[in-house]
N, C-alpha and C positions, 0 to 999 in steps of 0.2 A: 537858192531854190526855196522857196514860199513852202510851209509845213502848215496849212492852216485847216481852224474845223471851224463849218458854216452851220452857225444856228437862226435857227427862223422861228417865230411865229407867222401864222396866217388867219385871217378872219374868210375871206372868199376866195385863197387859191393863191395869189397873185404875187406874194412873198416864196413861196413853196416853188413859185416859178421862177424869182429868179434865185432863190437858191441853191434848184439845181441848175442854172443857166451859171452863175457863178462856179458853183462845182466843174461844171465841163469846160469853164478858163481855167480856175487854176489848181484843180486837183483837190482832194480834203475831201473828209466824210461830211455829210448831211445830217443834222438832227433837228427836230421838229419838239418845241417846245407845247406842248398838251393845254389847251385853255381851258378850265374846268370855266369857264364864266358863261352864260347864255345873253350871248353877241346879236341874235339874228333880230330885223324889224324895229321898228325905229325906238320902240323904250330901250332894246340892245344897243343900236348906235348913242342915246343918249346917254345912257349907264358908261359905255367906254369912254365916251367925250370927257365925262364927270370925273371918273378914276382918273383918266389920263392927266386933266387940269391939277388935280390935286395928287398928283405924283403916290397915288396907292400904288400898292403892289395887292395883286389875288389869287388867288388857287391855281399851282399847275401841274401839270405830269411833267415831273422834270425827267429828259430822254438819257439821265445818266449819260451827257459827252465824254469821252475820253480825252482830257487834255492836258495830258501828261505829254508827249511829245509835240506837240504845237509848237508853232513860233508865233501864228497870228493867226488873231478872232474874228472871222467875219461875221456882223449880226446883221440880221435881213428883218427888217420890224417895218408896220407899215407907222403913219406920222398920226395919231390923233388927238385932237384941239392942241395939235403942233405941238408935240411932246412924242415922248417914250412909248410905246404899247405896253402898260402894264402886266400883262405878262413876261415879257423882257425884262422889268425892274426888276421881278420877281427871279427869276433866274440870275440876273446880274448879283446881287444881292446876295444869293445865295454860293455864287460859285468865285465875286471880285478876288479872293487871294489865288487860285488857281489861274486867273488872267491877268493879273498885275507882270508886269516885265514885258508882257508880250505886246505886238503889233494887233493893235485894235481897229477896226473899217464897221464903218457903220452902213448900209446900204439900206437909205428910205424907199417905202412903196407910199406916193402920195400922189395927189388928183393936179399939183404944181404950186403947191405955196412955198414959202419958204420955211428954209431948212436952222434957220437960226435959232432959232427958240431949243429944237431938239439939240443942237450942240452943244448951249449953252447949258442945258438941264445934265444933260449925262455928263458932260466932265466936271459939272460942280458935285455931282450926288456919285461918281465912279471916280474915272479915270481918263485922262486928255485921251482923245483919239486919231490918229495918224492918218486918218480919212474918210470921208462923207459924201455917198454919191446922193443922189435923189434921183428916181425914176419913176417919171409920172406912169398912169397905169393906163392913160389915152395913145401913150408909143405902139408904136406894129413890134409886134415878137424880133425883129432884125436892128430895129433900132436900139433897145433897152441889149440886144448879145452885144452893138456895138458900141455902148456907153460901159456897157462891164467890162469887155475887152481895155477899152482904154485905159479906165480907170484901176481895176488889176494888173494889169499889164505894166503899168508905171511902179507899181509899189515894189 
């Protein structure tokens, strides 16, 4: 039985959603990583594109997880300029010895590029991870329950 806590960040919602669409497959608290950064309109998009490229970390409300009894990490981060969401790094960063041993799932919100670059960044700058979904954000609400199903449901 799967002991896992789902942390997200979100820019528009869409991580948040399947975070809790994640939670109602395989059980585990929800927390929502705080972006102090101002994201919105396109110098926002360009600012995170930037961060993203160059692997910074920046300001966040960290939601204090509790993950002392976990067995496995779900992170719900969307993909930008096909990397990390620095907000993510930042939390990564600060909490990797609390998540080292454990079962790590990465689960991308992106528009359908590929997912390789993100792979490659997080387990050179963290730790390997045990699984990688991508869920475009153009899926119907039935499709992206039925890609989590699957892909939770296996692990």
């Amino acid at each position: 039985m799967m002991k896992p806590a789902i942390v997200y960040v979100t820019r528009t919602g869409h991580c948040r959603t399947l975070a809790e669409m994640a939670s109602r497959v395989v059980g585990g608290k929800v927390w929502e990583i705080g972006d102090r950064e101002r994201r919105s309109g396109f110098f926002g998009f360009i600012r995170s594109g930037r961060q993203s490229t160059f692997n910074m970390a920046t300001p966040i409300e960290d939601p204090n997880a509790d993950l002392r009894d976990i067995d496995t990490l779900i992170l719900v981060t969307p993909i930008w300029a096909g990397r990390l969401a620095p907000p993510v790094r930042t939390w990564m960063r600060s909490h990797i010895e609390e998540v080292r041993g454990k079962r790590i799932f990465l689960i991308a919100s992106n528009s359908g590029g590929s997912t390789v670059r993100l792979q490659q960044s997080f387990e050179k700058e963290f730790l390997p991870i045990d699984g990688l979904l991508s869920v475009p954000i153009q899926l119907s609400e039935e499709q992206k329950l039925n890609k989590l199903e699957a892909f939770l449901g296996k692990s």
